[in-house]
KEKEDREN-372458 format. One line per 3 residues: number of its first residue (from 1); their letters; for each residue x, y, z of C-alpha. Coordinates in steps of 0.2 Angstrom, whole numbers, plus 5000, padded with zeros to 4 digits. Example, Ala and Ser with C-alpha at 12.3 -4.5 7.8 and 13.67 -1.06 7.14 Angstrom:
1 = AS = 5062 4978 5039  5068 4995 5036
***
This chain:
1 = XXX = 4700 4528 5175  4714 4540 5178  4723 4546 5161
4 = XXX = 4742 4538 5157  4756 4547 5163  4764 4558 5149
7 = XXX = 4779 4549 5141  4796 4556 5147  4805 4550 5130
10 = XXX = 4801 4555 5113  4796 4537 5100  4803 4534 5085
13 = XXX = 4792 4529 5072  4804 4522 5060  4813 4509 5054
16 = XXX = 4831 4507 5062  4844 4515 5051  4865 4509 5052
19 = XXX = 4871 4515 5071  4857 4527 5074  4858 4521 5093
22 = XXX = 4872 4534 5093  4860 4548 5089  4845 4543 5097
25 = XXX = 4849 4539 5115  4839 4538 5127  4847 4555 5136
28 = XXX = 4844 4563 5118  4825 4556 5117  4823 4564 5134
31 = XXX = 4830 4580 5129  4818 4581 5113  4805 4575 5122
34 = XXX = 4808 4591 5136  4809 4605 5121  4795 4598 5114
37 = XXX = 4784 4597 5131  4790 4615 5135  4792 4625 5119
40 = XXX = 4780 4616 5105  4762 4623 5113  4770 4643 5109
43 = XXX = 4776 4637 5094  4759 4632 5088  4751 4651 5094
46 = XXX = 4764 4657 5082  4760 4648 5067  4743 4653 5070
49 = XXX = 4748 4671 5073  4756 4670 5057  4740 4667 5048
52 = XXX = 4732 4682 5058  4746 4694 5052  4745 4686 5032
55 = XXX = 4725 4688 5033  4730 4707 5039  4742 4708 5025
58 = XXX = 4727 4703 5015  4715 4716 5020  4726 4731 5020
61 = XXX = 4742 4726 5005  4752 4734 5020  4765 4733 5030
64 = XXX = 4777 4746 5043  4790 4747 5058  4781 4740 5071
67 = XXX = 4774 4756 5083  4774 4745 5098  4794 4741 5098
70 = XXX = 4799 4758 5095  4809 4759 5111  4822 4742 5106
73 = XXX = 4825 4754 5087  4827 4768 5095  4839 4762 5109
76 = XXX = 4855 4758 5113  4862 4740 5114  4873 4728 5105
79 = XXX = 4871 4710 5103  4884 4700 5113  4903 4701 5106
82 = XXX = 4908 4688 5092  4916 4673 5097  4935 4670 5089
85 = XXX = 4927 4656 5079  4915 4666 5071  4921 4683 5069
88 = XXX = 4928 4682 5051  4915 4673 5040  4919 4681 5024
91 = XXX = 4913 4666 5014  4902 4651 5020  4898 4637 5009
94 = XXX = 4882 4628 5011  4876 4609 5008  4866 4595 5016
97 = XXX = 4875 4585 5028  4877 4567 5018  4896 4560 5021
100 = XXX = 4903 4567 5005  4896 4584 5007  4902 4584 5026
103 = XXX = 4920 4582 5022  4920 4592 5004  4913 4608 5013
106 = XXX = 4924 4606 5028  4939 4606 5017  4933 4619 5005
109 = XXX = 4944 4631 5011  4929 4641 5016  4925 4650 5033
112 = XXX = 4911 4642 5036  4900 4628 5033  4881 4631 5033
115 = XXX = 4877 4612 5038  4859 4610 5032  4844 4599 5039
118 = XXX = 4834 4613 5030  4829 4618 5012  4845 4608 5003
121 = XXX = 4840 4592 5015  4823 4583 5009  4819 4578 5027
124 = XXX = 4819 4558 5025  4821 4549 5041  4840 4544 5032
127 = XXX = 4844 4562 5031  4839 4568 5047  4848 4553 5058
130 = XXX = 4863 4550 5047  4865 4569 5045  4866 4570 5063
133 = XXX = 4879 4555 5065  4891 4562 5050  4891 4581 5062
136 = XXX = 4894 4568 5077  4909 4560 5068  4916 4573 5059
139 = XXX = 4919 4581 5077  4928 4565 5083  4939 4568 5069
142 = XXX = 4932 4548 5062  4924 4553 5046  4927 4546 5029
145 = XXX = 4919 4543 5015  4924 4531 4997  4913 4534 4978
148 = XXX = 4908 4518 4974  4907 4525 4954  4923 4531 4956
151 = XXX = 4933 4523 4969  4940 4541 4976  4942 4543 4995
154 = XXX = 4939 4560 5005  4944 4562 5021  4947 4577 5033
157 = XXX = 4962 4591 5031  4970 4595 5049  4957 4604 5061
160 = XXX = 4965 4620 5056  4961 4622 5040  4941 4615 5042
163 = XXX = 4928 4626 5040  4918 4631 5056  4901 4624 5056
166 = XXX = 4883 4633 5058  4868 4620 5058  4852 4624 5049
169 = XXX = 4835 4617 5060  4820 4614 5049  4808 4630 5049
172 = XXX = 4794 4631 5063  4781 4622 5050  4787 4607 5048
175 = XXX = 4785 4593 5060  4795 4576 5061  4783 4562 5058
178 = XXX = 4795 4550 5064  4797 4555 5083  4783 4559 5093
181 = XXX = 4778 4562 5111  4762 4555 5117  4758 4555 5098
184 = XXX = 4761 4569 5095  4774 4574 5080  4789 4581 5087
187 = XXX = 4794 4599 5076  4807 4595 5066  4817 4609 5071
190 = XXX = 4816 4604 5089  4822 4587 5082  4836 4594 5072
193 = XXX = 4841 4608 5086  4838 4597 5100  4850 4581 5095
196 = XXX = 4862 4592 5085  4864 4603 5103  4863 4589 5114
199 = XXX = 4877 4578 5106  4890 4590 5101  4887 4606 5113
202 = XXX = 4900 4601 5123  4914 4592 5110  4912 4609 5100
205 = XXX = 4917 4618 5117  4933 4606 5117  4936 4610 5100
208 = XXX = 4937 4633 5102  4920 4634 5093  4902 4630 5099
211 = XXX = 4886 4626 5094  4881 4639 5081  4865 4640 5070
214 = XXX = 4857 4648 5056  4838 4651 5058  4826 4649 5044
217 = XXX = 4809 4656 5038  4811 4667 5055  4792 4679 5050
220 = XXX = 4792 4688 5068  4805 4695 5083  4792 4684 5093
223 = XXX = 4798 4668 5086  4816 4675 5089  4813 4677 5106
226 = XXX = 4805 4656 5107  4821 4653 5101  4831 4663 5115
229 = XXX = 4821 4652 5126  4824 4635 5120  4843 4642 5118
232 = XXX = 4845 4647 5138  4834 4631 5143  4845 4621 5135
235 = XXX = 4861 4626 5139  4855 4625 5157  4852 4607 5153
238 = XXX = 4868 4602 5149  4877 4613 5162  4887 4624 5150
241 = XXX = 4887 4643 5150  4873 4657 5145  4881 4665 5130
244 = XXX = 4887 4647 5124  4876 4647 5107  4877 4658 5093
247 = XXX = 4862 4661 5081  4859 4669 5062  4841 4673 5058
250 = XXX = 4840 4672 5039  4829 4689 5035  4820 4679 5024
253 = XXX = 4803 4685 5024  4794 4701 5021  4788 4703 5038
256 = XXX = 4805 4700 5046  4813 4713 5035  4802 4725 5046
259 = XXX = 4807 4716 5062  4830 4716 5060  4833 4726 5073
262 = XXX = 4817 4717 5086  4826 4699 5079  4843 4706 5085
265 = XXX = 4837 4711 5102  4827 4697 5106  4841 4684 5102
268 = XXX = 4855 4699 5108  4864 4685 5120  4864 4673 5108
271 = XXX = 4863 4683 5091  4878 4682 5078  4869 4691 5065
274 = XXX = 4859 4691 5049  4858 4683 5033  4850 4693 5016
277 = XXX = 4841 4674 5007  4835 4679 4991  4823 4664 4983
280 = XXX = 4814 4663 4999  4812 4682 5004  4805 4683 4984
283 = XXX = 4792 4668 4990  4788 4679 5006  4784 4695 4998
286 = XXX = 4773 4685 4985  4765 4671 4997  4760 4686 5008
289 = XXX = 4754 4700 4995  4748 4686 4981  4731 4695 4981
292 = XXX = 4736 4714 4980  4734 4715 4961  4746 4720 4949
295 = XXX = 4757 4732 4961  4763 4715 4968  4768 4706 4955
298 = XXX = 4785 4700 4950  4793 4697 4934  4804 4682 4931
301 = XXX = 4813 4676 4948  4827 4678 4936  4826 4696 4930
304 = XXX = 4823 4700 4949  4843 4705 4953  4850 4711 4970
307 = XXX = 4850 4729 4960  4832 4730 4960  4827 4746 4970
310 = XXX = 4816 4735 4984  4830 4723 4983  4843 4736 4988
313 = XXX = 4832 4743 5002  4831 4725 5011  4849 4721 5009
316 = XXX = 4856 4739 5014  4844 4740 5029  4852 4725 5034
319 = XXX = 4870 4730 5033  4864 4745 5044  4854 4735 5053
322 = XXX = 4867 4722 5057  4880 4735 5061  4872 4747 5073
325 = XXX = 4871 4733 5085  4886 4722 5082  4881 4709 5071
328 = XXX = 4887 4701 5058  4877 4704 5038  4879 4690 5028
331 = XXX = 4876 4691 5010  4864 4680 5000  4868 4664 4987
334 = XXX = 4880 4661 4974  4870 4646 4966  4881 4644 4952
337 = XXX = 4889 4626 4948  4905 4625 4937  4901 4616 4922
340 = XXX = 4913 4603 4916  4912 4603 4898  4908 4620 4895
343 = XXX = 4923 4634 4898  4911 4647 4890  4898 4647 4902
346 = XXX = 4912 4644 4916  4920 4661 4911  4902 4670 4908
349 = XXX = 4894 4663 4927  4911 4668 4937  4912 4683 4930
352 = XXX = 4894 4688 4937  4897 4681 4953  4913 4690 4955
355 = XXX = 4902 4706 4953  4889 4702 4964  4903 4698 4980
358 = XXX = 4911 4714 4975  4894 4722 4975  4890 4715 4993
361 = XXX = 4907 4718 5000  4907 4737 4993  4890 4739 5001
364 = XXX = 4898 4732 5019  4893 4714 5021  4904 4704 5031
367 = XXX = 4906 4690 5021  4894 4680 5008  4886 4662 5002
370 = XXX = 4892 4650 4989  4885 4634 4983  4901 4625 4977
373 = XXX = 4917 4624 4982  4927 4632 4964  4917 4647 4970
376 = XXX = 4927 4649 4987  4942 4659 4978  4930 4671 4969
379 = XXX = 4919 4674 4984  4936 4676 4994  4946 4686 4982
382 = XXX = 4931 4699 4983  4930 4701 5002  4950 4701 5003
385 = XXX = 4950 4715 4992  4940 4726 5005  4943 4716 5021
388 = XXX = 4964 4714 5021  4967 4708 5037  4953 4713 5046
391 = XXX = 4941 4699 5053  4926 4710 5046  4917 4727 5040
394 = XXX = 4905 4730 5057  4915 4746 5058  4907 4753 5044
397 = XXX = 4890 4758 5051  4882 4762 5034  4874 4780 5043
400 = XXX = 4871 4782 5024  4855 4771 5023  4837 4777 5026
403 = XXX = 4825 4766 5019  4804 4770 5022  4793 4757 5026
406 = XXX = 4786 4755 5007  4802 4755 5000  4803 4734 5003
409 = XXX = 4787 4732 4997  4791 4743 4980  4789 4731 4966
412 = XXX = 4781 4739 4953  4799 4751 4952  4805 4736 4944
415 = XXX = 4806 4739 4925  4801 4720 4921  4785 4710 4917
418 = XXX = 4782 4690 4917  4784 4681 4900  4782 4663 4894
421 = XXX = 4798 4660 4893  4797 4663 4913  4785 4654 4916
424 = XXX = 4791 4638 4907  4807 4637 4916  4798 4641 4934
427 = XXX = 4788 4623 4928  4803 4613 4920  4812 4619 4937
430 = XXX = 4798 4615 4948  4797 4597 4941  4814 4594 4941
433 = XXX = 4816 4599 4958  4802 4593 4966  4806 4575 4957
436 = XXX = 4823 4574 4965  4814 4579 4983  4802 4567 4982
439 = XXX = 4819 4553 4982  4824 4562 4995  4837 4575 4986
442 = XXX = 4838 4592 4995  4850 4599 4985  4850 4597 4967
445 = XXX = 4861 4604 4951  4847 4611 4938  4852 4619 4923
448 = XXX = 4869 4625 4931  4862 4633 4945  4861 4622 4963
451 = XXX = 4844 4623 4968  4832 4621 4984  4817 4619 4991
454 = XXX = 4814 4640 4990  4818 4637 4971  4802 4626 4970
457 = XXX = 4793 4638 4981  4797 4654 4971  4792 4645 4954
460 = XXX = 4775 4639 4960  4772 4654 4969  4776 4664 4954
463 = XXX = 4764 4652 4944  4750 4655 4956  4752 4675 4955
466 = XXX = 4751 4675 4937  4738 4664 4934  4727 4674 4950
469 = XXX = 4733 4693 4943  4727 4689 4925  4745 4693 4920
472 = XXX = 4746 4691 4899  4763 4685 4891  4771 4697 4879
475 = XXX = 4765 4684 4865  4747 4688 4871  4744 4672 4879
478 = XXX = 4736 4674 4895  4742 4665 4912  4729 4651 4914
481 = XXX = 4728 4635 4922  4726 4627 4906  4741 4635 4898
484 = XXX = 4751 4630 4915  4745 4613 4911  4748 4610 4893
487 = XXX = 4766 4618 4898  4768 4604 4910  4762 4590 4899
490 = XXX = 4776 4595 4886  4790 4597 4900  4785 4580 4906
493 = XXX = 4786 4573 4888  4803 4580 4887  4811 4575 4898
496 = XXX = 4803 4557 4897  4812 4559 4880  4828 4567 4886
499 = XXX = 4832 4552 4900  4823 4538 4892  4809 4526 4899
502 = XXX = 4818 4514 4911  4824 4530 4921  4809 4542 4920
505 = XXX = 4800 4525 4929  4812 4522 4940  4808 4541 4946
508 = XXX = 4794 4550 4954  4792 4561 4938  4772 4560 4936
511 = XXX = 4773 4562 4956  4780 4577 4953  4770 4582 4939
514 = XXX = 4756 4582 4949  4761 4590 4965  4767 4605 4955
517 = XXX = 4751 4609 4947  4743 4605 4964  4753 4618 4972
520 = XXX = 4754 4630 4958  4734 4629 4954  4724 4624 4967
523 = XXX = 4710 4638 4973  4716 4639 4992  4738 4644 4991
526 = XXX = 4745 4631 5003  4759 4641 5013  4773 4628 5009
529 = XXX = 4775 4615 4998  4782 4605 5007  4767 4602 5018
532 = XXX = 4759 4591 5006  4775 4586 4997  4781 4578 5015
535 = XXX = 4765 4568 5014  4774 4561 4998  4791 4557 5001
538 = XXX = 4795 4540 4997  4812 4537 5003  4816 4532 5022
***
């Protein structure tokens, strides 16, 4: 009996959502199908080269330059010129892609828009579809959206005045459940690029922009150069021309950081430049040197500033970096969110996030992040003051900056150490975040700050270190699994008390309870929580 033909379009495995024939056409199912036929089978040797580089990591506490790519450091090339659309970027909000954030962020007076399927989206079958379909109907200028709690209406400003928008892929881990190819799970960044690309490519065209992307959890210049490939494949599909597509890496792992200038050149055609993220890279260096002893571990996430000498050596680098080929350097997260009762903590948050964009505009970035939009006249004000009326700071080639190889991975010159007090909050915001994932929230307000999935990653990856590196407390408490646990046990109590029994039932609070002491205290570190947290998500 001969074997079935392979299917030429990828099945969904879901049930149907409000108008998601729109997204998922049959010439869309046959496109994802395509990327996934081509382009998943090397993205599987990657992820399992990934594991061969962290077991190395492992062995040797180690990293450098890489001695085989010498030739593309010491050359001489530039990344393609910067399209019009993206050539001043000096501040770029980010947010999921529901309905109200689509129009808030377009109008936010920002540069940009870092439209996110990624660690703000809790990748429900809802959010991926309808995301897509609010991107689709923003561009045909048809999107609006009314609060049922409050009966306010958004809709678009003039197409002038919007945003430009750069779309975030789910990283290479994570598959789509929900489309598959001869049962096989679709990656979810194949699903996310793939429709995203097919549906819009040409409108943004039309329109004077393009289709632009921001790609996370990048470890390796040889998953930069995957995506090259999927990026000529596809703009061969669709028939429009090489050079079309514009990508950021986020230089958000520890091995990337030794990679910049490999990233830049593999992606050179398509590259737009880099991104300095801050929670995840902190995850990276962590997940990857968990084992090295005390050399390794970090202090609070909190008291780990963009001042920290290793800190400084990643974020200058990439200025450099960026610069000597042509690129753009974007600067990390403004996570603050305005409080409305509080004018104190107002003043006292604005104030350090006015510092930190003068910081990164002094130091040459070409523009920075904010989470909210009251943040967009801060951030501006800062890059304005060096910028004026120029688009950008690339001129400013940062000649100035030599960094060795063991100055990224320098932790111990940081003159901090864990404390409870740490370690509490990393638990109360581990549960609370994981919570409001688990009903599919990506992007959550905790404690003032606007968190996401690499805030939950850096708190139980933190937990994990200091329970494994025997760290003790500056009250004398060691870090065990049974302090971890009782610590948990009273956040969950509390906040039980603090929003009453009908709602902690109506959440997944002990849900999330659990997978947090899961992730944090299990023997074998899993390499994102979101592996087993997808495995959990309740909503659609």
């Amino acid at each position: 009996m001969s074997a079935p033909a392979p299917s030429s379009l990828a099945i969904v495995d879901a049930d149907p959502l409000p108008r998601q024939d729109e997204v998922l056409t049959e010439a869309a199912l046959a496109f994802v199908a395509e990327l996934h036929r081509r382009f998943t089978p090397r993205r599987d040797e990657l992820l399992a080269r990934r594991a061969e580089r962290r077991a190395e990591i492992a062995r040797t506490s180690h990293l450098d330059f890489l001695p085989d790519t010498a030739q593309v450091r010491e050359g001489d090339w530039k990344v393609a010129p910067a399209q019009a659309a993206l050539n001043d970027r000096r501040v770029e909000i980010t947010g999921p892609t529901d309905r109200k954030m689509t129009i808030n962020a377009l109008n936010s007076g920002a540069k940009v828009w870092l439209a996110d399927f990624e660690d703000a989206s809790a990748p429900t079958w809802e959010n991926v579809i309808l995301g897509q379909l609010n991107l689709m109907d923003a561009y045909a200028g048809r999107i609006d959206f009314t609060d049922d709690r409050s009966g306010k209406s958004y809709r678009l400003r003039p197409a002038d005045e919007l945003a430009t928008v750069v779309m975030r892929p789910r990283g290479w881990h994570l598959n789509e459940r929900h489309l598959q190819l001869d049962g096989v799970a679709v990656p979810g960044a194949l699903v996310d690029f793939g429709l995203y690309f097919f549906h819009n490519a040409r409108t943004l065209i039309d329109l004077g922009k393009g289709p632009y992307f921001y790609l996370p959890k990048t470890e390796s210049h040889l998953e930069a150069r995957l995506w090259n490939e999927i990026f000529v494949f596809a703009q061969d599909y669709v028939g429009i021309p090489q050079g079309t597509v514009r990508a950021t890496v986020l230089i958000e792992t520890i091995t990337a950081a030794y990679e910049m200038e490999e990233i830049l050149y593999e992606l050179r055609d398509h590259a737009a430049g880099l991104n300095a993220g801050r929670w995840d890279y902190l995850f990276s260096i962590v997940k990857n040197f968990r084992d090295g002893g005390q050399k390794f571990v970090l202090p609070d996430r909190n008291a780990v500033t963009m001042t920290a000498p290793f800190m400084r050596a990643y974020t200058e680098l990439l200025v450099r970096t960026c610069h000597k080929r042509g690129a753009h350097a974007i600067g990390g997260m403004a996570a603050f969110i305005p409080s409305r009762r509080d004018a104190e903590v107002n003043k006292v948050a604005f104030e350090k996030v006015k510092a930190d964009k003068d910081r990164e505009a002094a130091d040459g970035f070409d523009g920075s992040w904010v989470a909210h939009p009251d943040l967009v006249p801060i951030a501006m004000a800062s890059f304005d003051a060096v910028l004026g009326d120029e688009p950008n700071q690339k001129d400013r080639l940062r000649e100035d900056v030599a960094v060795a190889p063991g100055d990224l991975t320098a932790i111990d010159s940081l003159d901090a150490r864990p404390t409870f007090g740490g370690l509490r909050n990393a638990v109360q915001v581990g549960i609370r975040y994981i919570e409001a994932w688990l009903r599919g929230l990506g992007a959550v307000a905790i404690f003032n700050l606007m968190e996401d999935a690499a805030t939950a990653e850096i708190s139980r990856s933190q937990i994990w270190q200091w329970i494994n590196a025997g760290v003790v407390f500056e009250d004398g408490r060691a870090a065990t699994a049974e302090l971890v646990r009782a610590v948990a046990a009273e956040e969950l109590a509390a906040i039980r008390a603090e929003i009453g029994e009908d709602a902690f039932a109506a959440g997944a609070w002990q849900q999330a309870h659990d997978l947090l002491l899961q992730v944090s205290l299990d023997t074998d570190y899993v390499d994102f929580l979101t592996l087993p947290a997808y495995e959990q998500l309740t909503a659609r």
